[in-house]
N, C-alpha and C positions, 0 to 999 in steps of 0.2 A: 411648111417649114419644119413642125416637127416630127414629121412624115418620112421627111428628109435625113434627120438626124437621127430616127430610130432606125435605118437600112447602112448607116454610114459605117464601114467597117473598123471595128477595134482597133486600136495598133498599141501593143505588139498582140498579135495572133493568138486565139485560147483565152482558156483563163490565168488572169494574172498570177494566182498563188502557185502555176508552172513555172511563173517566171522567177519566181523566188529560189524555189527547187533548182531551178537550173542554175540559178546564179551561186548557189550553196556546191552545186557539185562539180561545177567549172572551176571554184575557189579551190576543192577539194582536192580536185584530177588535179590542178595548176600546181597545187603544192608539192605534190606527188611524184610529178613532171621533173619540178625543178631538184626537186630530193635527187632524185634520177639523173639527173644532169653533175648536180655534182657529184656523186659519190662516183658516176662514173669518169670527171674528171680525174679524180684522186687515182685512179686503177684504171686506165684505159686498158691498157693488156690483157689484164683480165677478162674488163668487159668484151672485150673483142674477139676476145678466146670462146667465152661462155656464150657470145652471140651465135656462133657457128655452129651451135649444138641446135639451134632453133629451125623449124619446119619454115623456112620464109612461102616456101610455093604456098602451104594450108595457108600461111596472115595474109599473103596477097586473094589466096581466092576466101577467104573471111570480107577485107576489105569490097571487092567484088560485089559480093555477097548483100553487104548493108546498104553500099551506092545504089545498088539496083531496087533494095527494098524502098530506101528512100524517096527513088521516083515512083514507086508505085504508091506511096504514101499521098503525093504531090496529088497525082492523077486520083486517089480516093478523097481529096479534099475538093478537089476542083471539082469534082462530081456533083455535090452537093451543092457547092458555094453559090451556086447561079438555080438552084432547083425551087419552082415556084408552083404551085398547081397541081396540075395531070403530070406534071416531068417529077416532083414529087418521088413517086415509086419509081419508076426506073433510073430514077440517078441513084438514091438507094440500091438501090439493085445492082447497078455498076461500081458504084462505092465498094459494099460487097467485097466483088470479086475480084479487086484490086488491092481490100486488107487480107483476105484470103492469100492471095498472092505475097505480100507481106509477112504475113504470118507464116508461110511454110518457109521463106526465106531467112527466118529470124529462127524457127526449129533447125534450118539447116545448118546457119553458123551455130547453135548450142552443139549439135552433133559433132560437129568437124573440130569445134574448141575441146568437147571430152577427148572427142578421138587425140589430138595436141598432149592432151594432160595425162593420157594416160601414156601417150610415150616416152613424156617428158620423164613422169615417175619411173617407168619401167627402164630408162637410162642411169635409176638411182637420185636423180637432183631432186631438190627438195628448198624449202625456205631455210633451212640451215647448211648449204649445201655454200654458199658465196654470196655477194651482196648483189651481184647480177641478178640472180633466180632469185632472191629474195623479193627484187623489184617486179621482176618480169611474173610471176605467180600472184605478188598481192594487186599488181594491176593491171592483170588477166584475169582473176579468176573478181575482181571488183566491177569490171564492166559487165565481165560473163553472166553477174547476177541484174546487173542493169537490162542488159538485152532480155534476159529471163521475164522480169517486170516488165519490160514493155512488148513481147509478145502479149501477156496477160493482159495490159492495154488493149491491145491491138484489137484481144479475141472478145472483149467485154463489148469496145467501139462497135464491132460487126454486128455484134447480139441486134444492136440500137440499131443497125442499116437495116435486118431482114425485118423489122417492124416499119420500115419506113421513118424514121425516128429525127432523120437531119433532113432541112432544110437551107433555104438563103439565108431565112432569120431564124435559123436556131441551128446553127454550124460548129459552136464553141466548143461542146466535145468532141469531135472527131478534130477540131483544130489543135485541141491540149495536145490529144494524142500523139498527133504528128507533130507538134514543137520537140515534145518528149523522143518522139523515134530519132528525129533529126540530131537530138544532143547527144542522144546514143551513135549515130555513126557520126556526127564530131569528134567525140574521145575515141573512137576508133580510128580516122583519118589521122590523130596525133598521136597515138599510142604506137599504130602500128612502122611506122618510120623512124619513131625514137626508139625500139624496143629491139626490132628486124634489123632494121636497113644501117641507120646512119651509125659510119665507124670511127 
């Protein structure tokens, strides 16, 4: 019986004090969201104007970008989650090279978002520039530092794979980790349609 209930898996996934974090920065993005919503009620012309200056191709291949990471995230938990014995090292080992994968995915969007920001700047806009850019900059450049963070997640998690480091019963950090990436391409699935796309 309690053999039983020490194999029986957590829920919700990781460690709890991620769930806190996440709930802190959902509340955060959500406010920020709605900031966004109205101010662009007040000014829709503007905002529509000022949307058109935005790179949508780079946010849809950004978006791309993190959906794709995210499955690889899936496939570096599941690796693990079932690893018992001799399977041990080589689900580590597959683990790996699936946050590997990840991680250069998550260098990529930091790349593509400078590359964004600096043409943003070089058109002149700026946080005093309209109440658009004012948005679109503090919550681009607010994730941009979340993804930043959760690479270094990513790359610390890996360190723990090449030691063989996760198991079935001891998964919880590489599961923080991926709660953590997933909530980073959450606020990017909402960001990037409320910001780009919807007129």
């Amino acid at each position: 019986m309690n053999k039983a209930l020490s194999i029986k898996e957590p829920y919700p996934p990781g460690d709890f004090a991620i769930w806190i974090v996440i709930y802190i920065e959902l509340v955060t993005f959500g406010l920020m969201f709605i900031g966004y919503a109205f101010s662009r009620r007040a000014d829709v012309a503007l905002f529509n104007n000022s949307q058109l200056q935005l790179n949508q191709t780079a946010g849809f291949i950004d978006t791309l970008i993190l959906i794709t990471s995210s499955y690889f995230i899936v496939k570096a938990v599941n690796s693990v989650k079932n690893a018992r014995g001799a399977k041990i090292q080589s689900a580590n080992n597959l683990a790996s090279k699936w946050l590997l994968a990840a991680i250069l995915l998550g260098l990529m969007f930091l790349v593509n978002k400078l590359l964004e920001f600096s043409a943003v700047f070089a058109q002149g806009f700026s946080l005093s520039t309209n109440t658009f850019f004012m948005f679109y900059l503090l919550l681009t450049m607010f994730h941009f530092m979340h993804v930043a963070l959760g690479t270094v997640i990513l790359f610390n998690i890996r360190q723990r794979t090449r030691t063989s480091g996760y198991s079935a019963d001891d998964s919880r950090g590489i599961e923080t980790g991926g709660v953590y990436w997933h909530l980073v391409d959450l606020l990017w699935i909402i960001l990037f349609p409320l910001v780009y796309i919807i007129r």
